[in-house]
Kinemage of the C-alpha trace (Angstrom):
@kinemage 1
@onewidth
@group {chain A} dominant
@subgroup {mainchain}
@vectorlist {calphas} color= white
{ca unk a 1} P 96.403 152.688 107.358
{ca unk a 2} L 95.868 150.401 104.142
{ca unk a 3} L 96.065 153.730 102.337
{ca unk a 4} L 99.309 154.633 104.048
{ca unk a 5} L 100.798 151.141 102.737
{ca unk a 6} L 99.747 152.390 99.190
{ca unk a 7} L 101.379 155.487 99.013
{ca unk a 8} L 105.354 154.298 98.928
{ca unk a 9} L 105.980 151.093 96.561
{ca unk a 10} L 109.195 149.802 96.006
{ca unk a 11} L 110.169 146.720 93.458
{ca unk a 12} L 113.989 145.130 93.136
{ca unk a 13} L 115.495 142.823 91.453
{ca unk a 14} L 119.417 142.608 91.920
{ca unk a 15} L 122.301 140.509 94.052
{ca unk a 16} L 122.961 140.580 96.985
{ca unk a 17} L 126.839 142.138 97.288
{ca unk a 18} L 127.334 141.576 101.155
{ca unk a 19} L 126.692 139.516 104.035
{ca unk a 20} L 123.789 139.928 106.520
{ca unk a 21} L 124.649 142.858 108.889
{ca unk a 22} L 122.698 142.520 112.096
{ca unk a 23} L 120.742 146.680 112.455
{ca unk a 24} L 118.767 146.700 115.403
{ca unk a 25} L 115.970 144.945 117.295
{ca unk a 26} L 112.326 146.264 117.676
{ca unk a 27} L 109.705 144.347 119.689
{ca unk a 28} L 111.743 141.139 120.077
{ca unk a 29} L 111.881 140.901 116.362
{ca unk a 30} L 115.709 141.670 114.693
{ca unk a 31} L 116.362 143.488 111.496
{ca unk a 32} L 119.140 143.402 108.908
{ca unk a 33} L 120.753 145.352 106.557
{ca unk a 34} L 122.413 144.412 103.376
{ca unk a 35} L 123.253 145.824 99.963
{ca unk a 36} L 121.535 144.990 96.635
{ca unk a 37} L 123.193 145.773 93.351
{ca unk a 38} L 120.539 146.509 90.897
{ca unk a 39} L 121.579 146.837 86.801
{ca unk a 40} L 120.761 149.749 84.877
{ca unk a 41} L 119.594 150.179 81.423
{ca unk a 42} L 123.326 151.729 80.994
{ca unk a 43} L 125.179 148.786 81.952
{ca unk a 44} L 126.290 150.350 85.134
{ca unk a 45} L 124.620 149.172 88.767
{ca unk a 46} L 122.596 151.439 91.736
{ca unk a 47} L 124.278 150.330 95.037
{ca unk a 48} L 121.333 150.023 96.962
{ca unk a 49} L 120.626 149.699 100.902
{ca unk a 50} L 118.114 146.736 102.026
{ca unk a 51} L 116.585 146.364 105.654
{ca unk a 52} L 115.172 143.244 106.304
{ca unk a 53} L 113.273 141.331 108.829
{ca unk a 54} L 114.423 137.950 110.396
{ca unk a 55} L 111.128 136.824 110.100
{ca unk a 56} L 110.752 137.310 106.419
{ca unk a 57} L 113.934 135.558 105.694
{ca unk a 58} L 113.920 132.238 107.782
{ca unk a 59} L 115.015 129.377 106.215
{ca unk a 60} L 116.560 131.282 103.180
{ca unk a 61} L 120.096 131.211 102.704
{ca unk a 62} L 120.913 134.379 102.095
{ca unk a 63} L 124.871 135.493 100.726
{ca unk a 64} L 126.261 137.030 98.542
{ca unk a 65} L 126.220 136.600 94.722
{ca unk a 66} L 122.330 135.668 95.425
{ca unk a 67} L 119.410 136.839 93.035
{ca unk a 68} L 117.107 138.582 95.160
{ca unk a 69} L 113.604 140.143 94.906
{ca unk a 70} L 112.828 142.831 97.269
{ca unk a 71} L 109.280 144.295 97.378
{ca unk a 72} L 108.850 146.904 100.413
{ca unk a 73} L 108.710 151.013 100.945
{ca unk a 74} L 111.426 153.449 101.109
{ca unk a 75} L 111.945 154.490 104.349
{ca unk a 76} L 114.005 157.612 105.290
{ca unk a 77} L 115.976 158.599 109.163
{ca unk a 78} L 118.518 161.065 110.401
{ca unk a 79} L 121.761 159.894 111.600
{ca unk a 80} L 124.442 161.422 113.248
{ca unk a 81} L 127.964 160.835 111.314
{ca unk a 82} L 131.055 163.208 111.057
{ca unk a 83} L 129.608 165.927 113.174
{ca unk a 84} L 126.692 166.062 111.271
{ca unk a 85} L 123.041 165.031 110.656
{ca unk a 86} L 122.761 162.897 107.453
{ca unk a 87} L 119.746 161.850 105.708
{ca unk a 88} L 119.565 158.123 105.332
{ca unk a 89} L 117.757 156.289 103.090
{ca unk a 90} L 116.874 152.549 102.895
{ca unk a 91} L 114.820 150.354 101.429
{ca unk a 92} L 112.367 148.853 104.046
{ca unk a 93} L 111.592 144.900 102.508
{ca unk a 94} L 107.843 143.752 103.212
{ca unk a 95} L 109.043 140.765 100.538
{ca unk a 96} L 112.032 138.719 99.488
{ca unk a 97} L 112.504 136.093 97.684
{ca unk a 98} L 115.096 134.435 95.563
{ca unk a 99} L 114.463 136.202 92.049
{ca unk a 100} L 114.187 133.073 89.756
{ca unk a 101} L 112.824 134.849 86.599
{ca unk a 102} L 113.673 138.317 85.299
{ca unk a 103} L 111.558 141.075 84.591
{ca unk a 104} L 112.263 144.219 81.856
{ca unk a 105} L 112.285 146.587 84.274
{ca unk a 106} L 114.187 145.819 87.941
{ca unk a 107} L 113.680 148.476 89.996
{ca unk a 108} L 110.660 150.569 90.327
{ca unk a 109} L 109.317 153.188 92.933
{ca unk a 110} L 105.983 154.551 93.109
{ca unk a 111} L 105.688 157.540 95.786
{ca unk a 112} L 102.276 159.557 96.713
{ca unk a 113} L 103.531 162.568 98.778
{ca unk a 114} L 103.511 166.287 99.411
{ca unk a 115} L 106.167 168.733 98.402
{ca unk a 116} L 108.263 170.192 101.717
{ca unk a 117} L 110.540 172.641 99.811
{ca unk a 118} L 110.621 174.546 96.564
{ca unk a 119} L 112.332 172.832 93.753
{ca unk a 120} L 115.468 173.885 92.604
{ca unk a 121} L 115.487 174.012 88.660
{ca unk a 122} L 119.091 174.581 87.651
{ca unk a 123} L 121.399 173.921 83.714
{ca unk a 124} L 124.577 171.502 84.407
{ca unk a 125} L 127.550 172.855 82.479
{ca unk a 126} L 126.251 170.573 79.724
{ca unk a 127} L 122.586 172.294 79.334
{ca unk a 128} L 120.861 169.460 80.935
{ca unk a 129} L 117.782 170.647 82.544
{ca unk a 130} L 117.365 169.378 86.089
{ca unk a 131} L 115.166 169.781 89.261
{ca unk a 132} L 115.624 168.629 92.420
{ca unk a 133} L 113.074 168.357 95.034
{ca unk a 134} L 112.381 167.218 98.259
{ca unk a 135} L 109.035 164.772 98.726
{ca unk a 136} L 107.259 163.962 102.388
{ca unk a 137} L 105.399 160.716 102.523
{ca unk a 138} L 103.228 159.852 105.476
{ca unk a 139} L 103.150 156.341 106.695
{ca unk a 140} L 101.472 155.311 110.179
{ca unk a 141} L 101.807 156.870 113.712
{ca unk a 142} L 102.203 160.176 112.433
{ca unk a 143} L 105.479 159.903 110.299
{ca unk a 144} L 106.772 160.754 107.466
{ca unk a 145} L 109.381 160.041 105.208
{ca unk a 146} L 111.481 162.709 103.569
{ca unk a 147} L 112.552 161.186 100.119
{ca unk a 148} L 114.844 162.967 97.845
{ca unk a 149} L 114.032 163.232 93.538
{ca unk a 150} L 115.426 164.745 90.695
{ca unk a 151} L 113.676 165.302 87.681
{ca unk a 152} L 115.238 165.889 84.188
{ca unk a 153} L 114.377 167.633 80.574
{ca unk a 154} L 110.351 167.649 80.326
{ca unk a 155} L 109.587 166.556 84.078
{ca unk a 156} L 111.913 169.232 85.360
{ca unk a 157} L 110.320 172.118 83.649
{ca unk a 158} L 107.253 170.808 84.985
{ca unk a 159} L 109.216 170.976 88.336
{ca unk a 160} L 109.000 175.215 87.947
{ca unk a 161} L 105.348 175.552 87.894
{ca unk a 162} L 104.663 173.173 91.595
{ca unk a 163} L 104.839 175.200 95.018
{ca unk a 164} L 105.419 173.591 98.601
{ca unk a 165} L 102.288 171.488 99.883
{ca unk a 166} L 101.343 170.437 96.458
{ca unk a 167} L 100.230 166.458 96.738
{ca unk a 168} L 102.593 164.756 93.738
{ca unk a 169} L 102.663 161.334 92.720
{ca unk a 170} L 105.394 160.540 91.074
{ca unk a 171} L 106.551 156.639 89.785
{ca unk a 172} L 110.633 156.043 88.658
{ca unk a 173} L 113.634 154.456 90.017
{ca unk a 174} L 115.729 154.783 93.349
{ca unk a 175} L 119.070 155.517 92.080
{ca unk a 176} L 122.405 155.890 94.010
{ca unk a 177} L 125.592 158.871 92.273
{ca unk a 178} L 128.496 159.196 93.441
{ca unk a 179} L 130.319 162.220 93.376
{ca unk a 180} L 133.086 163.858 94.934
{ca unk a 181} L 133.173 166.615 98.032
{ca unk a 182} L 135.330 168.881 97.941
{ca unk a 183} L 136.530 168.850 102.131
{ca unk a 184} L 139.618 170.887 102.160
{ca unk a 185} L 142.458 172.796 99.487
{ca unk a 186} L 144.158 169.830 99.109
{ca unk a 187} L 141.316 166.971 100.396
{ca unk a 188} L 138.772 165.007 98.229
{ca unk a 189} L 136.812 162.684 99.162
{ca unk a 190} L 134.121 160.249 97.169
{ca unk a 191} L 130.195 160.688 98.920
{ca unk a 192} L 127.452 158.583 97.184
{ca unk a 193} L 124.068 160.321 97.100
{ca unk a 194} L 120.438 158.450 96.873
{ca unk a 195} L 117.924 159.826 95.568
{ca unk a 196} L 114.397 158.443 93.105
{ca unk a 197} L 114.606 159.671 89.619
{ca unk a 198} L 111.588 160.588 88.045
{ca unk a 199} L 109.801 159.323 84.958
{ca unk a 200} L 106.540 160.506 85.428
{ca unk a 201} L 104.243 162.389 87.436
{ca unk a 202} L 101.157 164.145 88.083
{ca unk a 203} L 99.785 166.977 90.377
{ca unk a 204} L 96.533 165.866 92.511
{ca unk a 205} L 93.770 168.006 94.442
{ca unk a 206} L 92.597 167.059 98.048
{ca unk a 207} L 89.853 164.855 95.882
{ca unk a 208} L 92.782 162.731 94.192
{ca unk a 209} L 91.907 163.808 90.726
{ca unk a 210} L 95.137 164.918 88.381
{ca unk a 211} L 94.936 168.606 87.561
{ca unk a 212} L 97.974 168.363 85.474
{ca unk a 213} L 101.121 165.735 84.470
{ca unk a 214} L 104.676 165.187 83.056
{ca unk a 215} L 106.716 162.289 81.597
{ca unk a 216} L 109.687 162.478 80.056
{ca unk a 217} L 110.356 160.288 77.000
{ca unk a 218} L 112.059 157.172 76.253
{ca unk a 219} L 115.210 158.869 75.686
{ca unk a 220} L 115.487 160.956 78.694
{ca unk a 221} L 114.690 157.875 81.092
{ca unk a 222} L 117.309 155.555 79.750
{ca unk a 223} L 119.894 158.139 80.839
């Protein structure tokens, strides 16, 4: 199980934008959600989802406009909204604390999974090279978590050479986009889309050595 633990890192530094929103209760124990806005190198923010337990937040005083660290996993479920299954993603906290001192780099993601689906590698209208692909990560009891990633320029060409099943590590940032959906002939409506955007990453055999690697340079990660 320890290995399990090791396989989907998560580290966020940001503030808190909302108040506590009770989720659900497991075992006796309640959870919360809450939304952490996390800076970019780019001066804009990722709008990020935060699930929290009561336990790890007693005596805190926890509202908005607070600096938070949040140390945990990415967790992934289905939900039912609009008519339609939706992939959810959130970010499961194993730590939080009020972030007193801050680091160069505020949100990082380290994943250890298997590939479930080909990648796409497409051109936006721009020439951009991108990939998109579609990561399983086992965690205990026999679960997984299905974590979208898109790769760009040097990682997504490497992207065209993996093949469904491969074991990938891959280490980057959880990012949220918003775009727009096109609904009807006259109807659009804004969606925001989550997903971990890729730095770096290597290819691993059933013995955990790296066969081969990509990371994209300086340039291509401040984007």
């Amino acid at each position: 199980m320890d290995n399990l633990m090791m396989n989907n890192k998560i580290y966020l530094e940001g503030t808190m934008a909302n108040d506590l929103e009770f989720s659900h209760e497991m075992y006796g124990e309640g959870f919360y959600n809450f939304i952490l806005e996390v800076p970019r190198l780019s001066n804009s923010r990722d709008i990020l989802n935060i699930t929290v337990s009561e336990r790890l937040i007693t005596g805190m005083n926890l509202e908005p406009g607070c600096q938070l660290c949040v140390e945990g996993q990415l967790r992934s479920y289905n939900k039912y909204v609009d008519g339609a299954n939706r992939l959810i993603l959130t970010v499961f906290a194993r730590d939080v604390r009020y972030c007193l001192e801050k680091s160069k780099n505020p949100n990082m993601i380290f994943l250890d999974g298997y590939i479930c689906k080909k990648p796409i590698y497409r051109l936006t209208p721009f020439g951009r090279e991108i990939s998109d692909m579609l990561l399983a990560v086992n965690r205990p009891y026999n679960k997984s978590d299905y974590i979208p990633t898109i790769a760009w320029g040097r990682n997504s060409r490497f992207c065209k050479t993996l093949e469904i099943g491969d074991n990938i590590r891959i280490w980057g940032r959880l990012q949220s986009r918003e775009y727009q959906k096109k609904v009807s002939e006259e109807k659009v409506i804004s969606k925001v889309a989550y997903e971990v955007s890729i730095s770096k990453m290597e290819r691993v055999n059933s013995e955990n050595e790296v066969i081969d690697s990509s990371e994209n340079d300086l340039e291509e990660d401040a984007i």
